[in-house]
C-alpha positions, 0 to 999 in steps of 0.5 A, a space after each residue: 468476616 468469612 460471609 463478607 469475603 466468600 460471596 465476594 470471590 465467588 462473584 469475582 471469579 464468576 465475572 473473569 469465568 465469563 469474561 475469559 469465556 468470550 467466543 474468538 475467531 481466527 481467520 487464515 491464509 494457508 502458505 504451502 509451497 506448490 499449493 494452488 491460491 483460491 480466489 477467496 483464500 481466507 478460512 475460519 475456524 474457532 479459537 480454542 485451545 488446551 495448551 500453553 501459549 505465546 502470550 500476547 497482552 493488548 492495551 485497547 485504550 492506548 490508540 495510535 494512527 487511524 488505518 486507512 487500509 490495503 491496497 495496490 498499483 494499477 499498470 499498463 502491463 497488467 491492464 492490458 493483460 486484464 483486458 483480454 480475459 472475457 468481461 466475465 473473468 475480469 469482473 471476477 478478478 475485480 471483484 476478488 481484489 476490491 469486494 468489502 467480504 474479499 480483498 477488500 482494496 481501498 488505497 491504490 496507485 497509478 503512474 502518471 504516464 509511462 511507469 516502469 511497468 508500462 508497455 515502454 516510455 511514454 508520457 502525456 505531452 509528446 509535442 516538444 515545447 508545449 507549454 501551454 499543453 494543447 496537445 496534452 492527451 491520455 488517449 493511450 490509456 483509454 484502453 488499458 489503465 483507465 478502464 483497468 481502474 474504472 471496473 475497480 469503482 464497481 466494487 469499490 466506489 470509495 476507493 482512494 487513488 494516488 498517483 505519481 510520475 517516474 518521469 516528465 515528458 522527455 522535452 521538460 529533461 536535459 537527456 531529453 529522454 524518460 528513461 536511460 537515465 543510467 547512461 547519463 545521470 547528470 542530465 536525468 533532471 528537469 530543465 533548469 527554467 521556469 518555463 519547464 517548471 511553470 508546464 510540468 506543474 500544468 502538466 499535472 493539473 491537466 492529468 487530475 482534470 483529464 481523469 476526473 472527465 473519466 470518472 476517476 478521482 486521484 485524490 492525491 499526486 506524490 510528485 516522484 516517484 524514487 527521486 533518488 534514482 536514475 535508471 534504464 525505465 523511465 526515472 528523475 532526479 530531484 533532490 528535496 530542495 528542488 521537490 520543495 520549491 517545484 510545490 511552492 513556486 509551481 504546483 501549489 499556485 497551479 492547482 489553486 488557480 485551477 481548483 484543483 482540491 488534490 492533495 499534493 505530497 512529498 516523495 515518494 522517498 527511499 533510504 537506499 543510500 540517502 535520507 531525502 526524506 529526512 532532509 524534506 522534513 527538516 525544512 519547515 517550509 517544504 513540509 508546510 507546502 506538501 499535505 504529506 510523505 509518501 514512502 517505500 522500501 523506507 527503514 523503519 528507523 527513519 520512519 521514526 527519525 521523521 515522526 521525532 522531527 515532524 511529530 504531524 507529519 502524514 505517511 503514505 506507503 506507496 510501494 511494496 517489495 518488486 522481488 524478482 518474479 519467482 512469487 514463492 511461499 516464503 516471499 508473501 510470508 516476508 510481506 507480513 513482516 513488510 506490512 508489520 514494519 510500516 503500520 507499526 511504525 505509525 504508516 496507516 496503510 500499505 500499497 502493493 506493486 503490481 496488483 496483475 502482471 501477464 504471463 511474463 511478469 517482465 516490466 517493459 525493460 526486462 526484468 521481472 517482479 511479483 505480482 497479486 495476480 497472473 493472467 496468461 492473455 493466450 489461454 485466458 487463465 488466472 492464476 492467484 499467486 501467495 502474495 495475493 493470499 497474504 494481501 487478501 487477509 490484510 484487506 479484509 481485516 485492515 479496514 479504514 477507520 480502525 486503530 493500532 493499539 498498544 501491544 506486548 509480546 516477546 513474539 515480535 512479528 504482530 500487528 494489533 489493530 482494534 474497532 469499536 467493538 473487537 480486536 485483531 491480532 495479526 499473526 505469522 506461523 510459517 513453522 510446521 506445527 500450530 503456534 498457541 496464542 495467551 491473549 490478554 486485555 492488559 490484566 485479564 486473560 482473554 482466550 488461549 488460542 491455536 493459529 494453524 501451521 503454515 499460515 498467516 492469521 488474525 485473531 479476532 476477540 470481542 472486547 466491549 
């Protein structure tokens, strides 16, 4: 009995041996307060350690949603700024944020006209009661965020775009205006008439059709921005019933007629104060009429609210925390909580805000927000801010056609990702010692790993 079982342990320990022995990766962002951000922020070093460790067990065959990855907005404010670096800097700006071995950006957004960070208001149909739209025109972004967006096909020509107004024309709203929508909020909303709504559903095929003569594709129009608000910058009222009957009474016949093949989605919806997305999908007729959802600064309950009353439902993640400006260390470390709250709740990618701001970082109506990016336009510097560190990491490694999968830890703050050959454990240790990491493949112990101080990690192991 002994010469049956002895070989067999021997064999058994020998095959886990090679197994746990199995080379791992860890690549790094470092977040020191008052250290600059290189262009190329990742760092690599082995996994290895000789210490116990956060246990971490993953479950590779249990999948989720489909990654469609990293991306963030393109603006009037910070395509202006991007325009006066020499062509030399702005292909190297462009290359650092949309590279495949950098930044990696694959879904971004724009405004249709004039978003909150454009120059001031302004939209494409500026003649009142144009509703055939013959003076329709985008020849004011020819300068600024048309070319800002075209640079980004150089190093990402599969890129995906979305695009979505914060306001219509001001002649379509009974202020009559695009912004100053505090100061009258009951008249921030479109004109209650068909004529208004049969134009602004032309207005946006117009918009797909114009751009498309630019060489730029939007793949999708999430059909307004923040609908629950009603601001100082350009902003518009519309409530889910009224989004829902817009898409099957106007938009939708529009773009048939039109061939237009963009997908229209709801949104883009909060929960501030309200649950219109909620409302939206409980509607089976709206969520029928709209290709998907498109959400921010959404919480992650909802987000499962949503999922348990449309189990089909689409996300889109539209936009990241604005913050105020201050682009600190701990900010871009609360980003990877961010990112973690929607890819782990079943959103497959995730949308920066501003991808460049100028020296200012003030939005034409005063205020100021984070950017990736900082471009001084009288010295002609560049400054790569934390956020740009935090998001670099994400883009590189969160790669389109990857799966979530199954994961346990008492460390909450984690992201499991996997290919068809490896997987990624993101991680955050914004403490001042180095965290370990006991990785496991469900049963099997995998590698013990140390994750540097002060960074953002992903942990890569080969596991086929």
């Amino acid at each position: 009995m002994k010469k049956i079982v002895f070989p067999l342990i021997i064999i058994l320990v020998a095959s886990f041996q090679a197994y746990a022995q199995k080379d791992v990766d860890v690549y790094y962002v470092e977040l020191i307060e008052g250290q600059s951000i290189e262009a190329n922020p990742v760092k690599k070093i082995e996994g290895k350690s000789d210490e116990k460790g956060i246990s971490v067990r993953i479950y590779p065959d249990i999948t989720f949603q489909t990654i469609e990855g990293i991306g963030g907005a393109f603006n009037e404010i910070g395509g202006e700024a991007l325009m006066s670096l020499s062509e030399t800097q702005q292909n190297d700006i462009m290359k650092n944020l949309f590279d495949s071995s950098l930044a990696n950006f694959t879904v971004c957004r724009t405004a249709i006209g004039a978003s909150d960070f454009g120059i001031d208001a302004y939209s494409y149909s500026e003649v009142p009661n144009d509703y055939k739209m013959k003076k329709f025109s985008i020849e004011r972004e020819k300068t600024s965020v048309i070319p800002f967006i075209q640079m980004a096909y150089k190093y990402k020509p599969e890129m995906e775009l979305f695009a979505s107004p914060w306001s219509p024309p001001g002649w379509m709203k009974e202020s009559g205006l695009m912004d100053r929508g505090e100061e009258f909020p009951e008249k921030n909303v479109l004109k209650n008439d068909p004529k208004i709504y049969k134009t602004y559903a032309l207005y946006f095929s117009k918009y797909v059709e114009a751009y498309a003569k630019e060489g730029i594709s939007v793949n999708k129009i999430v059909i307004q921005n923040e609908q629950d608000v009603s601001t100082k910058y350009p902003s518009n009222h519309m409530p889910p019933e009224e989004m829902g009957e817009f898409v099957i009474n106007y938009l939708r016949p529009q773009f048939a007629k039109a061939k237009i093949p963009t997908e229209i989605w709801a949104g883009t919806f909060r929960t501030a104060k309200r649950l219109d997305g909620l409302e939206f999908v409980s509607n089976t007729d709206y969520r029928e009429a709209v290709d998907g959802i498109g959400v921010q600064y959404m919480n992650s309950r909802q987000i499962e609210n949503m999922q348990a009353v449309y189990p089909d439902i689409n996300f889109l993640h539209t936009e990241g925390n604005c913050y105020g400006g201050k682009n600190s260390v701990d900010q871009a470390f609360s980003r990877f909580n961010e990112v973690a709250s929607f890819i782990n709740h079943g959103v497959p990618n995730f949308c920066y805000w501003n991808m460049i701001l100028n020296e200012d970082s003030s939005s034409g109506w005063g205020w100021k927000q984070n950017s990736l990016i900082k471009i001084n336009r009288k010295e002609k510097t560049v400054t790569y801010n934390p956020d740009y560190a935090t998001m670099a990491l994400f883009g590189r490694f969160m790669r389109p056609g990857m799966k979530r999968i199954a994961s346990a830890s008492w460390y909450s703050e984690t992201i499991t990702l996997a290919d068809d050959k490896n997987i990624y454990l993101f991680v955050k240790n914004s403490s001042d010692k180095a965290k370990t990491f006991d990785i496991w493949l469900k049963d099997d112990q995998t590698k013990v790993v140390d994750v540097p101080a002060h960074t953002i990690s992903v942990i890569v192991t080969n596991y086929k």
